[in-house]
N, CA, C and O atoms as CSV, one atom per row, in Angstrom:
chain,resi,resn,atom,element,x,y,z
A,1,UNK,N,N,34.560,-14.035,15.573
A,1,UNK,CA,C,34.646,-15.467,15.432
A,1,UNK,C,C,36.055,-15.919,15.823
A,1,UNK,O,O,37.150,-15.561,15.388
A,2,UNK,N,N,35.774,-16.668,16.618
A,2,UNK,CA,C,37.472,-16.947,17.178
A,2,UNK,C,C,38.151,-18.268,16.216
A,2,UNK,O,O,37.535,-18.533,15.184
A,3,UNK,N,N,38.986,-18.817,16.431
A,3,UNK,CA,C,39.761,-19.259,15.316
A,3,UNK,C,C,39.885,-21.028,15.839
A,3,UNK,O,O,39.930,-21.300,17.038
A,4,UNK,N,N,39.917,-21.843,15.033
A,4,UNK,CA,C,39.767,-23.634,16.031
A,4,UNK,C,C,41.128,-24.104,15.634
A,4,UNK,O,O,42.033,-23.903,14.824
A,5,UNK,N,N,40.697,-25.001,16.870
A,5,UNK,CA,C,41.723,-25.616,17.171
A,5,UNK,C,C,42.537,-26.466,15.767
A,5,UNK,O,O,43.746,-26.428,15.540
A,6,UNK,N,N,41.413,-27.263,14.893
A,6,UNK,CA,C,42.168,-28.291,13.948
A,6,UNK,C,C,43.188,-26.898,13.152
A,6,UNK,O,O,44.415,-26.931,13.251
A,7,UNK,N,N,42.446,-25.709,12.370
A,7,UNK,CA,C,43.101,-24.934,11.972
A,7,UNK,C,C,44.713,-24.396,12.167
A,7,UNK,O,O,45.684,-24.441,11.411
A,8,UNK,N,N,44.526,-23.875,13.527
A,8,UNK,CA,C,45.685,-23.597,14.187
A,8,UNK,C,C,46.968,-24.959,14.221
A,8,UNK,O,O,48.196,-24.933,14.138
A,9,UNK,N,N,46.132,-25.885,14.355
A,9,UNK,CA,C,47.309,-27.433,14.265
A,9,UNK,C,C,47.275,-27.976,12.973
A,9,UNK,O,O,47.730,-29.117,12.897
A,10,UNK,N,N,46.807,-27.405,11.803
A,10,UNK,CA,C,47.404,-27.663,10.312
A,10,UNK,C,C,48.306,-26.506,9.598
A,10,UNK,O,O,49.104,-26.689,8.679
A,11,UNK,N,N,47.945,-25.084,10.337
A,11,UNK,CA,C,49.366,-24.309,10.295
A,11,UNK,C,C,50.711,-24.028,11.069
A,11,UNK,O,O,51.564,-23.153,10.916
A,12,UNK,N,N,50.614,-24.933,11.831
A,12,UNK,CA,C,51.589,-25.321,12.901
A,12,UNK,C,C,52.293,-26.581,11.893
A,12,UNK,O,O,53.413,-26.320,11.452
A,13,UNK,N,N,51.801,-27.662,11.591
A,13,UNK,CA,C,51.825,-28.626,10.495
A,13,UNK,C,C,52.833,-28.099,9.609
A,13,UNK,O,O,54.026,-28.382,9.719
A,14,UNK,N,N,52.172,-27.044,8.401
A,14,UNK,CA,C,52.660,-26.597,7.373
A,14,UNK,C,C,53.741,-25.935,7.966
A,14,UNK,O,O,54.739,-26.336,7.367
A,15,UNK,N,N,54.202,-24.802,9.184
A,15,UNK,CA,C,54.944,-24.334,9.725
A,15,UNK,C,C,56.343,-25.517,10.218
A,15,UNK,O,O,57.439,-25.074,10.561
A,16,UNK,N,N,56.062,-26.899,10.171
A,16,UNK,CA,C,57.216,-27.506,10.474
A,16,UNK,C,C,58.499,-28.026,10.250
A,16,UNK,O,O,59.217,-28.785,10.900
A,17,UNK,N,N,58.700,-27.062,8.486
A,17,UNK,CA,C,59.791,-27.162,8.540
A,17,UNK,C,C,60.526,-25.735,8.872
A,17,UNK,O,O,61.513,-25.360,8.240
A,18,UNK,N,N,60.097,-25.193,9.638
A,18,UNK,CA,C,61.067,-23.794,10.358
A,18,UNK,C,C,61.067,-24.172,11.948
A,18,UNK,O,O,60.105,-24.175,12.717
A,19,UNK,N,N,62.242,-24.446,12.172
A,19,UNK,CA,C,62.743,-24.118,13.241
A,19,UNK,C,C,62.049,-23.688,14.515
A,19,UNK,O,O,61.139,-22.908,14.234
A,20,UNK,N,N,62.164,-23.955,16.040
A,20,UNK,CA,C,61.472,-22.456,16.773
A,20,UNK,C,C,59.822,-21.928,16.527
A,20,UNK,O,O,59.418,-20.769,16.436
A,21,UNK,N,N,59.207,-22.939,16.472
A,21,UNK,CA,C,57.933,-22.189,16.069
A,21,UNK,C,C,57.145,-22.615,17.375
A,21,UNK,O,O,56.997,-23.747,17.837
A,22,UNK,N,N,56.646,-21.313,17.876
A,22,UNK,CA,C,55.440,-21.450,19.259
A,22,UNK,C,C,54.317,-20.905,18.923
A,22,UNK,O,O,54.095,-20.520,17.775
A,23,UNK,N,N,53.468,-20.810,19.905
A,23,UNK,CA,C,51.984,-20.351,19.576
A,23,UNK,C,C,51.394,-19.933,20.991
A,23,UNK,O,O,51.183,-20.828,21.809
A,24,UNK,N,N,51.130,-18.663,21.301
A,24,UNK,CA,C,50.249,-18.466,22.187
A,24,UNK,C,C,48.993,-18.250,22.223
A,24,UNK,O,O,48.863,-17.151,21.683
A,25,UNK,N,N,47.850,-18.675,22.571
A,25,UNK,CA,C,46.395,-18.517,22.645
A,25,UNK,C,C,45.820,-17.277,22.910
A,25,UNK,O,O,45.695,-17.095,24.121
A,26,UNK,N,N,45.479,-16.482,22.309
A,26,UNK,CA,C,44.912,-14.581,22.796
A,26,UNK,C,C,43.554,-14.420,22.409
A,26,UNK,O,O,43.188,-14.169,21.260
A,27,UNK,N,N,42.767,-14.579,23.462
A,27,UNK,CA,C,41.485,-14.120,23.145
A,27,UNK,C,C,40.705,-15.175,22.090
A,27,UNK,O,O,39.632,-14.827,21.598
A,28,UNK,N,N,41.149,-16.154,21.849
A,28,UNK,CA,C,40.556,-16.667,20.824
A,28,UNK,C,C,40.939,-17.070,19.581
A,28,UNK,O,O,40.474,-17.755,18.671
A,29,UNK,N,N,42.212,-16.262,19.877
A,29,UNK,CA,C,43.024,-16.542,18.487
A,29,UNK,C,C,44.410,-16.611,19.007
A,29,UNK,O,O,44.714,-16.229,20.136
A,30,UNK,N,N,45.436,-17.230,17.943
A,30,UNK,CA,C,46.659,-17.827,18.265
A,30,UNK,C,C,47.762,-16.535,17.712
A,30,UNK,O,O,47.619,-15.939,16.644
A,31,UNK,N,N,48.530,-16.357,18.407
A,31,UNK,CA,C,49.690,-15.768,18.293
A,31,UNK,C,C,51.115,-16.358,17.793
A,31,UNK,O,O,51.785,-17.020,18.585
A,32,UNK,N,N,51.629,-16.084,16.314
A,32,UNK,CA,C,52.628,-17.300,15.927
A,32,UNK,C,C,54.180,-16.855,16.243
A,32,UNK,O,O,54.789,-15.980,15.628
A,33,UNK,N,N,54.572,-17.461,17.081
A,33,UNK,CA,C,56.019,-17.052,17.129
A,33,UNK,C,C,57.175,-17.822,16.693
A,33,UNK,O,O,57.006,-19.031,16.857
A,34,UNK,N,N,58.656,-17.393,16.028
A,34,UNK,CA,C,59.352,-17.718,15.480
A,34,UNK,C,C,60.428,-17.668,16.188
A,34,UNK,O,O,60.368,-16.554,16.707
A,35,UNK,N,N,61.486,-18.229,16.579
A,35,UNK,CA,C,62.448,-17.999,17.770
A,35,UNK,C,C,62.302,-16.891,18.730
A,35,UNK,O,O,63.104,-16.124,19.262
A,36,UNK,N,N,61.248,-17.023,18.773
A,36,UNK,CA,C,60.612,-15.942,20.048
A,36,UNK,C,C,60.707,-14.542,19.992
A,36,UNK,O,O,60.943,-13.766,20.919
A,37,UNK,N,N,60.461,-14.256,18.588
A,37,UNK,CA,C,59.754,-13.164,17.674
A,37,UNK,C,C,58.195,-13.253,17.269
A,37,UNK,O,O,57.966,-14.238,16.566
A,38,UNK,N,N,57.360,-12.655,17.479
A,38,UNK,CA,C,55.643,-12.720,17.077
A,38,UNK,C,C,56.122,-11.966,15.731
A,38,UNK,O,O,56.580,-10.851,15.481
A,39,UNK,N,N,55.722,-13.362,14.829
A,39,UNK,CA,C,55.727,-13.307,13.425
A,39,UNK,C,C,53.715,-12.787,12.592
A,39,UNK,O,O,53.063,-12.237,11.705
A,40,UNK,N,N,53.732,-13.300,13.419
A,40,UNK,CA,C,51.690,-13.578,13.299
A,40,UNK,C,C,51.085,-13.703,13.822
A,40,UNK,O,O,51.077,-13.177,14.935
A,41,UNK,N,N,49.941,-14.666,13.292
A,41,UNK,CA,C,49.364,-15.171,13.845
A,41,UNK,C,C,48.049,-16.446,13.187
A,41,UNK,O,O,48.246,-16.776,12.017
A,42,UNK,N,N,47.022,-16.990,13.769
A,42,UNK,CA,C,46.264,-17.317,13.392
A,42,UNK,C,C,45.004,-16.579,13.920
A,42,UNK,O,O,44.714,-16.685,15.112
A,43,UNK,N,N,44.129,-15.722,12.950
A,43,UNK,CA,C,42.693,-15.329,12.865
A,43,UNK,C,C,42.342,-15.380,12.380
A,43,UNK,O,O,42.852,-15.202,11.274
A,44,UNK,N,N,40.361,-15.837,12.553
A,44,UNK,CA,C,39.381,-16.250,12.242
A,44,UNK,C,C,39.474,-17.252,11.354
A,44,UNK,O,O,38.527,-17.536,10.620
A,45,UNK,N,N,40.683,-17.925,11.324
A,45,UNK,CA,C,40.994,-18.900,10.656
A,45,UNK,C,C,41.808,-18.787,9.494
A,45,UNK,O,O,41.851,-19.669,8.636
A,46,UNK,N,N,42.301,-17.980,9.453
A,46,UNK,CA,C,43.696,-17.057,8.702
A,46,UNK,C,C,44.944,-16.736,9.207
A,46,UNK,O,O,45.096,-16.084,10.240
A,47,UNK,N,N,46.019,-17.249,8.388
A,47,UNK,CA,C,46.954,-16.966,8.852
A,47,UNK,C,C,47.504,-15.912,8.367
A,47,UNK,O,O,47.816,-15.835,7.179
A,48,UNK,N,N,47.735,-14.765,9.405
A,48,UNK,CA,C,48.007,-13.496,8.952
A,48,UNK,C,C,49.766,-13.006,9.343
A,48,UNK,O,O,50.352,-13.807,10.071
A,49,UNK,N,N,50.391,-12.038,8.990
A,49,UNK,CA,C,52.133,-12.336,9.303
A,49,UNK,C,C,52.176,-11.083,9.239
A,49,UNK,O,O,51.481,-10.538,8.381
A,50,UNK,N,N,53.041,-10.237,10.168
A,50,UNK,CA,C,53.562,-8.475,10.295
A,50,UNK,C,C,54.001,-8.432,8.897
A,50,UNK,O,O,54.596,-9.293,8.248
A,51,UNK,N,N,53.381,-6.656,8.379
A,51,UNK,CA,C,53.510,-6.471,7.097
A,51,UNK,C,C,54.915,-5.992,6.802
A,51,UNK,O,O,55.039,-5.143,5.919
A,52,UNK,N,N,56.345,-6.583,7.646
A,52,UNK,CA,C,57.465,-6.084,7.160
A,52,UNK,C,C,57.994,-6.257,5.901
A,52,UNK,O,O,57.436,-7.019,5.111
A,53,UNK,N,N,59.169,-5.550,5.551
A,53,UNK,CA,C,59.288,-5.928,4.395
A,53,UNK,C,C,59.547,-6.693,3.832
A,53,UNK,O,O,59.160,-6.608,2.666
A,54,UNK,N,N,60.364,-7.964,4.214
A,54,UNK,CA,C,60.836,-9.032,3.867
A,54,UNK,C,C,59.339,-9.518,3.434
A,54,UNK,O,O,59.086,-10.042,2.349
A,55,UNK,N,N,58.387,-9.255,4.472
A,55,UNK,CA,C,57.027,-9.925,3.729
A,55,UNK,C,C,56.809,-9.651,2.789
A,55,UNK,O,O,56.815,-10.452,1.854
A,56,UNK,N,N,56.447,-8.031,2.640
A,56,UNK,CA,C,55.650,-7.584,1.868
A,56,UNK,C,C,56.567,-7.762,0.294
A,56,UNK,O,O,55.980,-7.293,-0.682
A,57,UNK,N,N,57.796,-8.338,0.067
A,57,UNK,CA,C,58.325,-8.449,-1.070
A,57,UNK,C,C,57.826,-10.072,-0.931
A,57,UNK,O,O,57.330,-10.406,-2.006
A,58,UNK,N,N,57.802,-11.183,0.059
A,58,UNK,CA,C,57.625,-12.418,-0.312
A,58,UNK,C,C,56.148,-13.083,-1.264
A,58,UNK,O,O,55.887,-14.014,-2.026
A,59,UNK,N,N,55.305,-11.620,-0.463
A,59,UNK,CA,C,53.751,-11.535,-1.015
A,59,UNK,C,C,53.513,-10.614,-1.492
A,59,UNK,O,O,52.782,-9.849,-0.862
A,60,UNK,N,N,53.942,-10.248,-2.691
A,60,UNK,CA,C,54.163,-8.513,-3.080
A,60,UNK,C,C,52.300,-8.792,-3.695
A,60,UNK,O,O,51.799,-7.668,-3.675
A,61,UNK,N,N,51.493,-9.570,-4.063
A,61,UNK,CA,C,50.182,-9.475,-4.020
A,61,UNK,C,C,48.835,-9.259,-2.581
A,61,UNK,O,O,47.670,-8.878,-2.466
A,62,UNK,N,N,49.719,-9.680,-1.903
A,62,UNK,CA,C,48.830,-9.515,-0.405
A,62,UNK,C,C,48.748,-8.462,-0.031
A,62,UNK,O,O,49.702,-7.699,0.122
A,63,UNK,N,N,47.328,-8.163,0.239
A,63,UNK,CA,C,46.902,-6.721,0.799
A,63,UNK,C,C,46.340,-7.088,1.994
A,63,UNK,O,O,45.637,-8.044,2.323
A,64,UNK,N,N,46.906,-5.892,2.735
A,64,UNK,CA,C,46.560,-6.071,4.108
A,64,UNK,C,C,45.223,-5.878,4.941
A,64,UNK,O,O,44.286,-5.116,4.702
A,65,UNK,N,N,45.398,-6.808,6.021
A,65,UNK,CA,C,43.658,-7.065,6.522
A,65,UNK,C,C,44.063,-7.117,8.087
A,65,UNK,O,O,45.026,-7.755,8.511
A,66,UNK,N,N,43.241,-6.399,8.830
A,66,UNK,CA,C,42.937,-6.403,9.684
A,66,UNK,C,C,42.554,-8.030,10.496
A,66,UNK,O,O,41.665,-8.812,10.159
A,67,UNK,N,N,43.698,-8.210,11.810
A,67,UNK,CA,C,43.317,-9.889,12.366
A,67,UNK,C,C,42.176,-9.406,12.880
A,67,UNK,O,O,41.276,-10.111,12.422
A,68,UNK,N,N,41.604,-8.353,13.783
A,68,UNK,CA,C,40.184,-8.282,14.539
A,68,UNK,C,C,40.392,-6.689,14.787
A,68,UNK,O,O,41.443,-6.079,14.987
A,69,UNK,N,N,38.748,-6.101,14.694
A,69,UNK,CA,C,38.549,-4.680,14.808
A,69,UNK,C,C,39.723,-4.141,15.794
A,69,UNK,O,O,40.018,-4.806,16.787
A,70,UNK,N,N,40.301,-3.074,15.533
A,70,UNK,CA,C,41.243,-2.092,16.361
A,70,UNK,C,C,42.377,-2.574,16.359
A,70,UNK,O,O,43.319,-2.121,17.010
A,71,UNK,N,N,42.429,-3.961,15.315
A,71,UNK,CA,C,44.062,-4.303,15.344
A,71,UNK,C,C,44.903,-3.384,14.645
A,71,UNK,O,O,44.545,-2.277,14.243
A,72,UNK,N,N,46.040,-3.893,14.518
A,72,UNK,CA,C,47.265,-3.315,13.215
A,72,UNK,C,C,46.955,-4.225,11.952
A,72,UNK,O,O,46.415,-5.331,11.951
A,73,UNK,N,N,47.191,-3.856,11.413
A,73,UNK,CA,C,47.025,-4.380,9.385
A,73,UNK,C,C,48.415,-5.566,9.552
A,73,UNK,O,O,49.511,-5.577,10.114
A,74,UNK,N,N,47.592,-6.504,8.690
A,74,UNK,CA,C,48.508,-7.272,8.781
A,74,UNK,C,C,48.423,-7.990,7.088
A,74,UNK,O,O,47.719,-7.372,6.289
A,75,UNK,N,N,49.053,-9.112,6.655
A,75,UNK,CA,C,49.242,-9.591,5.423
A,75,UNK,C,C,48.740,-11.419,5.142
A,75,UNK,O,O,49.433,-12.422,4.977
A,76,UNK,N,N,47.520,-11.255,5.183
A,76,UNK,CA,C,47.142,-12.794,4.571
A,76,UNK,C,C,48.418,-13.623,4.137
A,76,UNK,O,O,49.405,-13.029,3.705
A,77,UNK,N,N,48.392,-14.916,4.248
A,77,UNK,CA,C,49.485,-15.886,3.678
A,77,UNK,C,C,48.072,-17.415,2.772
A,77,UNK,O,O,47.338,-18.303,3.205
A,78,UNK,N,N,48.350,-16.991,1.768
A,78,UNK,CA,C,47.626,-17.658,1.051
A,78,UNK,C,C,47.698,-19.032,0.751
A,78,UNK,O,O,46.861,-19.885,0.455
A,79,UNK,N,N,49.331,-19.017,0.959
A,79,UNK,CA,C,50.188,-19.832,0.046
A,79,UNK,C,C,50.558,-20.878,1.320
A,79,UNK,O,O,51.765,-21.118,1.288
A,80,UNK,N,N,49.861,-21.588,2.461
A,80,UNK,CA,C,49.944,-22.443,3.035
A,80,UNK,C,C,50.298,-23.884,2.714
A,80,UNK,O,O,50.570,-24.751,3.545
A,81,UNK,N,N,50.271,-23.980,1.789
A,81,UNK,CA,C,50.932,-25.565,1.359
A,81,UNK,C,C,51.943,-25.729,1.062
A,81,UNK,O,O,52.403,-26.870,1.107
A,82,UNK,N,N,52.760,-24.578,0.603
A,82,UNK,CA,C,54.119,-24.930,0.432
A,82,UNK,C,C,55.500,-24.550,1.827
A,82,UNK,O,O,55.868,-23.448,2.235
A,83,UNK,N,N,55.969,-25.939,2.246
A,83,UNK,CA,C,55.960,-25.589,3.646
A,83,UNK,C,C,57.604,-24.877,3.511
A,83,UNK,O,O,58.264,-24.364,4.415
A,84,UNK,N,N,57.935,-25.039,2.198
A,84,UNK,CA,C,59.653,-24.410,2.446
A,84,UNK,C,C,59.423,-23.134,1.952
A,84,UNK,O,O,60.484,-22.511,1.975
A,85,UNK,N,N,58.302,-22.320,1.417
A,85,UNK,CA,C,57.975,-20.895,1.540
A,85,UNK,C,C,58.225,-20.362,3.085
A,85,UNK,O,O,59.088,-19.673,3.628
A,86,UNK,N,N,56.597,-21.280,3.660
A,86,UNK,CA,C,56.680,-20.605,4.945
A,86,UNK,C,C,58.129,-20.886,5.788
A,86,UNK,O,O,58.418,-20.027,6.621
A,87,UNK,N,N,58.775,-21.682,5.675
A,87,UNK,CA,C,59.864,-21.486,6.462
A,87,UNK,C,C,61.107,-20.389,6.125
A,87,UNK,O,O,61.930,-19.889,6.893
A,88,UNK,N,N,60.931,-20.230,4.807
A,88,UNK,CA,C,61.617,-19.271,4.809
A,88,UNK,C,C,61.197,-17.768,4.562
A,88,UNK,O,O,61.920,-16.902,4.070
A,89,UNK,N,N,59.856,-17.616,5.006
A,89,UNK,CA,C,59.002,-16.628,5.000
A,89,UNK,C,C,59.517,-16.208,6.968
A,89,UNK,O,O,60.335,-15.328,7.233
A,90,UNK,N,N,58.984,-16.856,7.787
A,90,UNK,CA,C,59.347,-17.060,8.726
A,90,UNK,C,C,60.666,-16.318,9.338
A,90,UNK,O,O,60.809,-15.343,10.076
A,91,UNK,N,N,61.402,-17.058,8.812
A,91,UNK,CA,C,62.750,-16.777,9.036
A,91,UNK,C,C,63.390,-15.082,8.616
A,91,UNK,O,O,64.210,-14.418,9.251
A,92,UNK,N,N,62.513,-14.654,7.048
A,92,UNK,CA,C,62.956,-12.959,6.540
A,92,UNK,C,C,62.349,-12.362,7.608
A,92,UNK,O,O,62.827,-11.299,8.004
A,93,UNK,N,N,61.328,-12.856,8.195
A,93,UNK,CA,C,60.143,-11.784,9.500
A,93,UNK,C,C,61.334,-11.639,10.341
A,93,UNK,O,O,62.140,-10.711,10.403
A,94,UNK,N,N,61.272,-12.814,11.013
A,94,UNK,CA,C,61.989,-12.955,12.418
A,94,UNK,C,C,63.461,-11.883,12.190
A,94,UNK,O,O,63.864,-11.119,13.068
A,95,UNK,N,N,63.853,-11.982,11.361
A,95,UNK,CA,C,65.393,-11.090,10.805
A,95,UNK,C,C,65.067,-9.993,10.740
A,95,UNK,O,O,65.994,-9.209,10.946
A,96,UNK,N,N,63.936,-9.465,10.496
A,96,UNK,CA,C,63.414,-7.589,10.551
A,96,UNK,C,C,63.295,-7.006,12.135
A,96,UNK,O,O,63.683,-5.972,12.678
A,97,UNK,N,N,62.715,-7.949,12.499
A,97,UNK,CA,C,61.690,-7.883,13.814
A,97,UNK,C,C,63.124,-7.916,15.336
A,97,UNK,O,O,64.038,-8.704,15.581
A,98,UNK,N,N,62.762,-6.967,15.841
A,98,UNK,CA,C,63.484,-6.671,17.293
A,98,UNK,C,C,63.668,-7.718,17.777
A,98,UNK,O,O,62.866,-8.569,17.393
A,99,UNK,N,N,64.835,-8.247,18.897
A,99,UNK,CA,C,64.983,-9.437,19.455
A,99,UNK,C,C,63.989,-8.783,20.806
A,99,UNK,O,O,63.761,-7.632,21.178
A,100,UNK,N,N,63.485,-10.342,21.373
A,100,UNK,CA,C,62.484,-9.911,22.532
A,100,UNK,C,C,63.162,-9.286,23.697
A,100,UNK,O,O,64.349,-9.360,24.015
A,101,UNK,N,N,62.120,-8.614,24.310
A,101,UNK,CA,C,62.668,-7.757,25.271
A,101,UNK,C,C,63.354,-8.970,26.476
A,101,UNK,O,O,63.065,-10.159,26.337
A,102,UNK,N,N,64.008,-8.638,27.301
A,102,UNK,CA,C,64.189,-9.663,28.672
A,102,UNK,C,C,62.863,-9.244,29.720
A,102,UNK,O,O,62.606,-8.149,30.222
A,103,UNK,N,N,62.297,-10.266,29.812
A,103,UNK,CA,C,61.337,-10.215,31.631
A,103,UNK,C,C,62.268,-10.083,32.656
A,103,UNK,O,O,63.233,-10.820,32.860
A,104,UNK,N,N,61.885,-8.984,33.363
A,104,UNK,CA,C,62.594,-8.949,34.718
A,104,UNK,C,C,61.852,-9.984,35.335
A,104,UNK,O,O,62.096,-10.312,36.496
């Protein structure tokens, strides 16, 4: 089940008070990026976030779920309404996570 559009543009919404936030379209589902770090994403209508640690202490209850068969495990974000969580949820990812490679 791929993931809609209103969805993806009410966690983009809740996502607006962080900085830097993009979204690429994959297959059906949205890819969430944070100063051009892939923090997440949106599937099947879930917003799911890499289980680093900064996460996994922000959601020390979230157990990890698979975005679509043969993915990597990732960490539900439940807590979508409070938008100065996610921004500073956001922000502990992006600080774990490798700076992007350069495109030749």
């Amino acid at each position: 089940m791929a993931s809609s559009r209103e969805y993806l543009e009410f966690i983009l919404d809740q996502l607006s008070e962080a900085e830097d936030v993009s979204f690429r379209p994959m297959m059906g589902e949205f890819i969430i990026y944070h100063c051009g770090k892939p923090v997440g994403g949106v599937y099947d209508d879930r917003f799911l976030v890499k289980p680093v640690q900064a996460a996994r202490a922000m959601l020390p209850d979230a157990q990890e779920e698979l975005p679509y068969e043969g993915g990597k495990p990732m960490l539900p974000v439940d807590n979508v309404d409070d938008r100065a969580f996610l921004a500073c949820l956001l922000d502990a990812i992006a600080a774990e996570l490798p700076a992007p490679k350069k495109r030749r």
